[in-house]
PDB file of N, CA, C and O in Angstrom:
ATOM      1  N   UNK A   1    -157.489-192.495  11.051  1.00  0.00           N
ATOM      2  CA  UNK A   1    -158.324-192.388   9.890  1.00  0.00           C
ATOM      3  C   UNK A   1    -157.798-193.322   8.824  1.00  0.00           C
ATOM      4  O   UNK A   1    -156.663-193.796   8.790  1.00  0.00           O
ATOM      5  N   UNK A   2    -158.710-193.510   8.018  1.00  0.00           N
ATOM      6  CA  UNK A   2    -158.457-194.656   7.063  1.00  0.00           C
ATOM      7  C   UNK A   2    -157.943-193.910   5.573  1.00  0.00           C
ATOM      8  O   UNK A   2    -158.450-192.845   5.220  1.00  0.00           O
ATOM      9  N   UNK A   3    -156.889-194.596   4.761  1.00  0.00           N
ATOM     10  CA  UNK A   3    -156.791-193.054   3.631  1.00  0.00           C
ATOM     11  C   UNK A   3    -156.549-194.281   2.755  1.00  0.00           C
ATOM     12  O   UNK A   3    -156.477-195.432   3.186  1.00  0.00           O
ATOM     13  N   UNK A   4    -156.435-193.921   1.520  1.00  0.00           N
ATOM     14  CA  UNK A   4    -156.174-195.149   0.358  1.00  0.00           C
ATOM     15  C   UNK A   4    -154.498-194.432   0.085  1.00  0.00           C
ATOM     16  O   UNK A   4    -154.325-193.221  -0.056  1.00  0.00           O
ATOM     17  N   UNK A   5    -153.679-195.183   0.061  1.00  0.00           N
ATOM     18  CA  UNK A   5    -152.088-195.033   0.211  1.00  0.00           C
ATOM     19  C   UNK A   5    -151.503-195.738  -1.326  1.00  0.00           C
ATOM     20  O   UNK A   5    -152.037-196.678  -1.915  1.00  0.00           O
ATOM     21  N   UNK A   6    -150.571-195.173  -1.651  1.00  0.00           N
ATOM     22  CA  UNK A   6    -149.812-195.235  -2.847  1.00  0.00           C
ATOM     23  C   UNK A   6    -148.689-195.739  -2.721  1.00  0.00           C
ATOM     24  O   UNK A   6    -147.754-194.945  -2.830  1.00  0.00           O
ATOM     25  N   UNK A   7    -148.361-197.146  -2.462  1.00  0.00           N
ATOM     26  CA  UNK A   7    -146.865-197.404  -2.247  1.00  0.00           C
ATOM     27  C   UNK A   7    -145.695-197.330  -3.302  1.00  0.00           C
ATOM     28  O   UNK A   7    -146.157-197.307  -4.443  1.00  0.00           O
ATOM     29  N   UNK A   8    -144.756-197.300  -3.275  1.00  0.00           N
ATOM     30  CA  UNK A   8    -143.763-197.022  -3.794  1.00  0.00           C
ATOM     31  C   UNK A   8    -143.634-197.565  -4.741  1.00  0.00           C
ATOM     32  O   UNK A   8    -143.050-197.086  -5.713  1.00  0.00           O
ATOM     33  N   UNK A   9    -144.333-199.118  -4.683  1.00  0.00           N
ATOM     34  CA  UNK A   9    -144.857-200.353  -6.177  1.00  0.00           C
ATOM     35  C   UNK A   9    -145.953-200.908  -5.159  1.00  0.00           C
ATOM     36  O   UNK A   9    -146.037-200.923  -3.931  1.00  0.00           O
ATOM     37  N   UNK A  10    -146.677-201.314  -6.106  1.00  0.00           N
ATOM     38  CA  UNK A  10    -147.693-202.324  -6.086  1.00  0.00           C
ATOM     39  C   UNK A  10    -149.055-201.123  -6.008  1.00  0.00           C
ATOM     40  O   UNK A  10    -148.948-199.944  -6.345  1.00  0.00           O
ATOM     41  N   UNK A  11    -150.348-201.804  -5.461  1.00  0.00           N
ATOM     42  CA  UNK A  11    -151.523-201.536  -5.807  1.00  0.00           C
ATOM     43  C   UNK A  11    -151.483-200.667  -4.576  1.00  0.00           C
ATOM     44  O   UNK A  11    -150.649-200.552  -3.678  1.00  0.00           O
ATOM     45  N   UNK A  12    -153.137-199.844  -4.913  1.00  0.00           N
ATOM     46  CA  UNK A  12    -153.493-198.912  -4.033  1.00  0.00           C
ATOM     47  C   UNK A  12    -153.504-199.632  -2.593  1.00  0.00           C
ATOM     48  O   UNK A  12    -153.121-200.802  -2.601  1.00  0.00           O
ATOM     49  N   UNK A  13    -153.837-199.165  -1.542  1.00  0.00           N
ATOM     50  CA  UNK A  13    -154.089-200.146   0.140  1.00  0.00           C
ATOM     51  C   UNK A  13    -154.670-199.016   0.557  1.00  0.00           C
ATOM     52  O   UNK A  13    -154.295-197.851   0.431  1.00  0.00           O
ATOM     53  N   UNK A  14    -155.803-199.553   1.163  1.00  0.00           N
ATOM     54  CA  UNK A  14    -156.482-198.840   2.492  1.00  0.00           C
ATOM     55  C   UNK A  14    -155.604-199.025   4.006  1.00  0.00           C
ATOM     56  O   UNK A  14    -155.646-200.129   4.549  1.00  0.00           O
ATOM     57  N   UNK A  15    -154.974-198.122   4.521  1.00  0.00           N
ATOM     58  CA  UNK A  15    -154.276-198.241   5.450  1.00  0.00           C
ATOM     59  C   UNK A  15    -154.713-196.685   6.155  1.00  0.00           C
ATOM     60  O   UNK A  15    -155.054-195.570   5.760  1.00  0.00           O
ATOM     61  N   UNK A  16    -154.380-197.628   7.865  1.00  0.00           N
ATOM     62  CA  UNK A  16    -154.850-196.990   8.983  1.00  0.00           C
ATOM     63  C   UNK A  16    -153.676-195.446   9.455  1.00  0.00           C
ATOM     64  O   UNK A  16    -152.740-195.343  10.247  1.00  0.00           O
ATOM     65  N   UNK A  17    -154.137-194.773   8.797  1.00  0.00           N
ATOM     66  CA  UNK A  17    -153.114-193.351   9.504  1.00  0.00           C
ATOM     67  C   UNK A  17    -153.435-192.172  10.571  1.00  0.00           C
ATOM     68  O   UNK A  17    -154.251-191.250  10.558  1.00  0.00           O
ATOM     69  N   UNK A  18    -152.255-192.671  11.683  1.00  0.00           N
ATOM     70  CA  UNK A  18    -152.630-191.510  12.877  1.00  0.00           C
ATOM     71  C   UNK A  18    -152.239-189.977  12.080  1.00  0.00           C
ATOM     72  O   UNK A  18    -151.283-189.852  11.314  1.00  0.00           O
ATOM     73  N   UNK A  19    -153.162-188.915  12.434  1.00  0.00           N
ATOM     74  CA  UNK A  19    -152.780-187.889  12.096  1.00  0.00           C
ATOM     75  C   UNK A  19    -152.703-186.740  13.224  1.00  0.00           C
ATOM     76  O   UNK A  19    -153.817-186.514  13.696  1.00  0.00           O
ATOM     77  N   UNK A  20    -151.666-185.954  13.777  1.00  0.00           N
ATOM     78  CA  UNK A  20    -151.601-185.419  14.913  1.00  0.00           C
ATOM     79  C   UNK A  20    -152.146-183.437  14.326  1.00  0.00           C
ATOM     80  O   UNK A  20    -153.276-183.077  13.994  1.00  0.00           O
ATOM     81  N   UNK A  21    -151.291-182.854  14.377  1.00  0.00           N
ATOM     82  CA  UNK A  21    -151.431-181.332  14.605  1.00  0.00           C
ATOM     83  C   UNK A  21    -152.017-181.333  12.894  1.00  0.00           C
ATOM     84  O   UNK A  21    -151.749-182.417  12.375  1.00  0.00           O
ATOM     85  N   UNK A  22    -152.717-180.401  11.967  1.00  0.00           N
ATOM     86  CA  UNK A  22    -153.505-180.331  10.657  1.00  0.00           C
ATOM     87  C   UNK A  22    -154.013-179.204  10.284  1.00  0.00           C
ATOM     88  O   UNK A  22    -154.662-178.466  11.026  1.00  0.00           O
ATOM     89  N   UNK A  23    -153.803-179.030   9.332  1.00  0.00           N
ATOM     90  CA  UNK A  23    -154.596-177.104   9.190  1.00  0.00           C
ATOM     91  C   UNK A  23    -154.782-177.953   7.288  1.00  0.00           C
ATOM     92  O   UNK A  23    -154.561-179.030   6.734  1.00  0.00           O
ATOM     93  N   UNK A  24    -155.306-176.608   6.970  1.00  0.00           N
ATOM     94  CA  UNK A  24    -156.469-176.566   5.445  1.00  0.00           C
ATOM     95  C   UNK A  24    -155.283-177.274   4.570  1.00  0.00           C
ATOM     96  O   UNK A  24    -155.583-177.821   3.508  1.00  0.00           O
ATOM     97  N   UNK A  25    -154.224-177.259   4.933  1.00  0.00           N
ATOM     98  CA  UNK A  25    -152.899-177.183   3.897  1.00  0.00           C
ATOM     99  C   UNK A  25    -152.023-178.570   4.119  1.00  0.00           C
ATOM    100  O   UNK A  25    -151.643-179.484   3.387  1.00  0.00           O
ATOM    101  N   UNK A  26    -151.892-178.201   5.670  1.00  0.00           N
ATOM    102  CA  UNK A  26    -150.719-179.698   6.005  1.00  0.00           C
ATOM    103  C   UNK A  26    -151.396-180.663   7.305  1.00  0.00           C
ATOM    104  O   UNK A  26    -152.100-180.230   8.217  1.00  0.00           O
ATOM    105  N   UNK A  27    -151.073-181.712   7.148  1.00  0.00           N
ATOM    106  CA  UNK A  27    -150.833-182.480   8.474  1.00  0.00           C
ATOM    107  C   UNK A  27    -149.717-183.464   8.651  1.00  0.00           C
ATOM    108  O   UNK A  27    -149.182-184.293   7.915  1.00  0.00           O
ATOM    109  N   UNK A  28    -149.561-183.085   9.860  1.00  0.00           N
ATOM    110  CA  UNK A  28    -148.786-183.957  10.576  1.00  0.00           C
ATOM    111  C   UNK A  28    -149.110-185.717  10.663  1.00  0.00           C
ATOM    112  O   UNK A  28    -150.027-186.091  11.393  1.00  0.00           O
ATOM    113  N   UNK A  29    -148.317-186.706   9.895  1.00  0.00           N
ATOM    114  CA  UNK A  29    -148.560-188.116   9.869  1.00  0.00           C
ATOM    115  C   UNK A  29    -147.503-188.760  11.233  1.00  0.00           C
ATOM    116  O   UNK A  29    -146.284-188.787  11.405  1.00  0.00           O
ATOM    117  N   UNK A  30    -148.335-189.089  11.794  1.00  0.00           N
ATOM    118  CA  UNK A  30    -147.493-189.869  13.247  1.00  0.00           C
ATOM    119  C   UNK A  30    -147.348-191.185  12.953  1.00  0.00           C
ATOM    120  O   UNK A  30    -146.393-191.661  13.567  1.00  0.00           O
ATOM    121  N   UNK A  31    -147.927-191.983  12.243  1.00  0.00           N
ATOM    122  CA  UNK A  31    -148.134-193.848  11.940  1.00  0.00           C
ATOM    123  C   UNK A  31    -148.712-193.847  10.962  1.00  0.00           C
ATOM    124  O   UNK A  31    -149.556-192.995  10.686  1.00  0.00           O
ATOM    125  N   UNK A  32    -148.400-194.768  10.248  1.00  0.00           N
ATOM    126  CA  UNK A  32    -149.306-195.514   8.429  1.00  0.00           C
ATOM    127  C   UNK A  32    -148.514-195.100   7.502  1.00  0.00           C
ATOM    128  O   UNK A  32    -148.859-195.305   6.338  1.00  0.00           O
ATOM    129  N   UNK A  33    -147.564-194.582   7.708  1.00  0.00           N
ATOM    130  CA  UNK A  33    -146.468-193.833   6.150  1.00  0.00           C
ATOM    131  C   UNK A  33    -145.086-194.167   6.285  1.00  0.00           C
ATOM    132  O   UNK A  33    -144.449-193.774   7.262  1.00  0.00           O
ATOM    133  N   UNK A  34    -144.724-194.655   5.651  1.00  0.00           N
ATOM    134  CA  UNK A  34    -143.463-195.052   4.739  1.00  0.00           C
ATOM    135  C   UNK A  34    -142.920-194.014   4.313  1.00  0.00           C
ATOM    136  O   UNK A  34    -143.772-193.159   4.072  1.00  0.00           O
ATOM    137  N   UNK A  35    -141.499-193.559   4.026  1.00  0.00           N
ATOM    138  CA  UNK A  35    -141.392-192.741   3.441  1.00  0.00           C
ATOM    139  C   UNK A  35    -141.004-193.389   1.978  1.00  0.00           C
ATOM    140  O   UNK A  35    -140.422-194.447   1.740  1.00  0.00           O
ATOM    141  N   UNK A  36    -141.592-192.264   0.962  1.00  0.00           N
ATOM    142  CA  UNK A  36    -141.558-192.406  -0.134  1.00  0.00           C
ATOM    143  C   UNK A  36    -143.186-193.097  -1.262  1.00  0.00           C
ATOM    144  O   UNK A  36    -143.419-193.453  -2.417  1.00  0.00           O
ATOM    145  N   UNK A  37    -143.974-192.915   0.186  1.00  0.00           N
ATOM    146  CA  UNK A  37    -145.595-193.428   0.125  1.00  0.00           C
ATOM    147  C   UNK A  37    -145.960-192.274  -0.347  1.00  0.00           C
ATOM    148  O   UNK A  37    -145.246-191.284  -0.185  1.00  0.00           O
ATOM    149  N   UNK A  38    -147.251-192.217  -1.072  1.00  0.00           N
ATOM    150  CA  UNK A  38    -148.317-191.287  -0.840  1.00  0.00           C
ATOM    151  C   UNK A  38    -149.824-191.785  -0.507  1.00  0.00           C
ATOM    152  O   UNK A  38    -150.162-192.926  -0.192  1.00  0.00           O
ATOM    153  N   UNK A  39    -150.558-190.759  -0.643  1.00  0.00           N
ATOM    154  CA  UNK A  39    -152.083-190.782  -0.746  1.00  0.00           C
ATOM    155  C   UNK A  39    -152.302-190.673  -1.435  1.00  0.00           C
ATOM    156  O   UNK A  39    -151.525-190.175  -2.249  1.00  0.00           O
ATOM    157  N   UNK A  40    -153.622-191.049  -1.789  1.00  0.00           N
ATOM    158  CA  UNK A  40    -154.329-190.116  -2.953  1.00  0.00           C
ATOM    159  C   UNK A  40    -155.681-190.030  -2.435  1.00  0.00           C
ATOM    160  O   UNK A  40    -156.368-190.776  -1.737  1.00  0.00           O
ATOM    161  N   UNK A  41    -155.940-188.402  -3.226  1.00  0.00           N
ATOM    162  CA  UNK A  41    -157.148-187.703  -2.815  1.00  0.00           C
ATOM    163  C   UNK A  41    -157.831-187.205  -4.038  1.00  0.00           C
ATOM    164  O   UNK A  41    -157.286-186.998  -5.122  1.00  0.00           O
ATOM    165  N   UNK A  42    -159.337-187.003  -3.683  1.00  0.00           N
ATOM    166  CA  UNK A  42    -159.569-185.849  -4.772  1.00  0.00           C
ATOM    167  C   UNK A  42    -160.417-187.309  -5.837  1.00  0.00           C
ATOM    168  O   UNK A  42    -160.891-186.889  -6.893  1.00  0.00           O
ATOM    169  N   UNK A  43    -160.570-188.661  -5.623  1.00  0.00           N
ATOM    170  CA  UNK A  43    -161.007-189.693  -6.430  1.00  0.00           C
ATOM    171  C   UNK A  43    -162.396-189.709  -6.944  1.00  0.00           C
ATOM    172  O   UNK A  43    -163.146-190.226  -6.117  1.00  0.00           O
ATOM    173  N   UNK A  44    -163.112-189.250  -8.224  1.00  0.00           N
ATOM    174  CA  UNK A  44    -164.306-189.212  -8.489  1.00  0.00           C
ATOM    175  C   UNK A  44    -164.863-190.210  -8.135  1.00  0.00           C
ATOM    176  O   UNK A  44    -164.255-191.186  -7.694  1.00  0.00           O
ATOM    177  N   UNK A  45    -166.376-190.130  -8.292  1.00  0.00           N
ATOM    178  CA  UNK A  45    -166.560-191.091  -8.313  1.00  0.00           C
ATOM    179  C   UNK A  45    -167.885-191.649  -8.922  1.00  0.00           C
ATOM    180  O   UNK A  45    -168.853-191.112  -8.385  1.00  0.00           O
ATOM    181  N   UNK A  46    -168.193-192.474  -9.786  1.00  0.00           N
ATOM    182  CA  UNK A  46    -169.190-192.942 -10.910  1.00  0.00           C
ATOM    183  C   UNK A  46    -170.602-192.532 -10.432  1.00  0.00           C
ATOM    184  O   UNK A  46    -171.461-191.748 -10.835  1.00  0.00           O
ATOM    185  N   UNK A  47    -170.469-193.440  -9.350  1.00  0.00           N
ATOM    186  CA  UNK A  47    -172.061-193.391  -8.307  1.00  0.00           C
ATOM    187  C   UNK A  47    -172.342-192.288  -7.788  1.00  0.00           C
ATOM    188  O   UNK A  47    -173.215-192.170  -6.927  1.00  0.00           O
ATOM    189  N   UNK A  48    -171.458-191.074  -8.357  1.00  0.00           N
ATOM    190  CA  UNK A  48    -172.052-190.112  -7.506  1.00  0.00           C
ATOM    191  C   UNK A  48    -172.362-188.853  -8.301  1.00  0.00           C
ATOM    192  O   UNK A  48    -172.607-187.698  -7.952  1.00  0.00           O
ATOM    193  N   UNK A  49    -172.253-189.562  -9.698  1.00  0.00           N
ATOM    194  CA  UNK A  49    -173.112-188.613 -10.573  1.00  0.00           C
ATOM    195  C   UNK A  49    -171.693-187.769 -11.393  1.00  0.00           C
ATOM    196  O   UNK A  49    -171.897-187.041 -12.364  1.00  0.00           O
ATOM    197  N   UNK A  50    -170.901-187.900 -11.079  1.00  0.00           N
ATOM    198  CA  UNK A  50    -169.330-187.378 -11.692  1.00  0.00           C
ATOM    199  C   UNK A  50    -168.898-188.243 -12.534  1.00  0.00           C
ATOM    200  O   UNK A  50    -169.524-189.286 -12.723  1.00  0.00           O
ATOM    201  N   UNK A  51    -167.708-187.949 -13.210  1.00  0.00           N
ATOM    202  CA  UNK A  51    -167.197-188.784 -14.043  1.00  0.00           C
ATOM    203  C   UNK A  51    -165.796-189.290 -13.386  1.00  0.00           C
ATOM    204  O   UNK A  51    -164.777-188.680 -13.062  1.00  0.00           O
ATOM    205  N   UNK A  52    -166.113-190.437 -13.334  1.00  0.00           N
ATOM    206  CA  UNK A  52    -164.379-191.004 -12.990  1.00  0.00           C
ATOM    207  C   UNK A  52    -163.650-190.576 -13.379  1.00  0.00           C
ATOM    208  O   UNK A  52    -163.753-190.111 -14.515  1.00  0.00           O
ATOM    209  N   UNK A  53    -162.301-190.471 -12.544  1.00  0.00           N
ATOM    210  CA  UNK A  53    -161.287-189.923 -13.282  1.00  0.00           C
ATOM    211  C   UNK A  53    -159.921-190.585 -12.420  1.00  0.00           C
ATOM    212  O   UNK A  53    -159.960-191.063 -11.286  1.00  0.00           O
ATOM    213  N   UNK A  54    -158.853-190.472 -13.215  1.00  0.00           N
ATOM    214  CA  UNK A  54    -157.668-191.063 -12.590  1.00  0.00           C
ATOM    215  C   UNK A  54    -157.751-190.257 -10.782  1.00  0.00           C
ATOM    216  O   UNK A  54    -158.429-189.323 -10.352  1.00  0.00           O
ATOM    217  N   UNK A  55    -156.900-191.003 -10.238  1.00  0.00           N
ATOM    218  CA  UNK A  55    -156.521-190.150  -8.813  1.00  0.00           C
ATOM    219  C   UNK A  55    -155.481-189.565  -8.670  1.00  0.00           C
ATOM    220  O   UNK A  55    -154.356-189.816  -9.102  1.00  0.00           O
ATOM    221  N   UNK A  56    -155.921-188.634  -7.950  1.00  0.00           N
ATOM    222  CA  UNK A  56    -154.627-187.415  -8.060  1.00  0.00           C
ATOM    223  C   UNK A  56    -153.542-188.166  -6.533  1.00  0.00           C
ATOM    224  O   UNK A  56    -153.651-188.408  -5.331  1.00  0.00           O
ATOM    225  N   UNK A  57    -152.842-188.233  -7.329  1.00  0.00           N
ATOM    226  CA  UNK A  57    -151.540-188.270  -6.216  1.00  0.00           C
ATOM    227  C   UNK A  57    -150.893-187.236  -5.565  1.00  0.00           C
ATOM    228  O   UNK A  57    -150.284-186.468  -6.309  1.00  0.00           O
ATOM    229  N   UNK A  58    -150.852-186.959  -4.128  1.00  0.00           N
ATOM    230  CA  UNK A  58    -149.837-186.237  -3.405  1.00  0.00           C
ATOM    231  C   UNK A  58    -147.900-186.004  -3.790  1.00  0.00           C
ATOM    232  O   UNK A  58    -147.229-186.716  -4.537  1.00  0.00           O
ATOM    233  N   UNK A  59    -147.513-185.010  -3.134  1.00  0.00           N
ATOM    234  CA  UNK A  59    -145.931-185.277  -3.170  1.00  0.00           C
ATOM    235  C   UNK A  59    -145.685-186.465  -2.257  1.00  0.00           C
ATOM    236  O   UNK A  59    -146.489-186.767  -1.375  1.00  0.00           O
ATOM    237  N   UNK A  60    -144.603-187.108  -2.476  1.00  0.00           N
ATOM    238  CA  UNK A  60    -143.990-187.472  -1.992  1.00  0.00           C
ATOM    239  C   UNK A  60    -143.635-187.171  -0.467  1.00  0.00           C
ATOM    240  O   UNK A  60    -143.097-186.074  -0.318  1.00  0.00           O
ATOM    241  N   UNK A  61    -143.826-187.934   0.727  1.00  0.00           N
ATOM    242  CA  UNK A  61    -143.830-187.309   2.351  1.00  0.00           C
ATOM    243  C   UNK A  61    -142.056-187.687   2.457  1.00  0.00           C
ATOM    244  O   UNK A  61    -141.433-187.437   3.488  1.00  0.00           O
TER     245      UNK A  61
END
């Protein structure tokens, strides 16, 4: 799956992440993560009738 990733510096990246075992709460990252990366989730979005808003960043994997 494709996720927008938070590197440690520099700009957001669309990068390719395997994800293995997953429930409502956690998943398991097998490939695409660095440690000390995140995701971010949760990104409004203009066109869709919401108001933009910053993106919420994950902990730290």
């Amino acid at each position: 799956m494709t996720l927008k990733v938070a590197p440690a510096e520099g700009p957001l990246q669309d990068r390719q992440v395997e994800i293995g075992v997953r429930s409502r709460i956690h998943a398991q990252v097998l490939s695409g993560l660095e440690e000390g990366e995140r995701i971010v989730s949760g990104m409004a979005s203009a066109d869709k009738g919401g108001n933009a808003s910053a993106p919420r960043r994950t902990p730290r994997i």
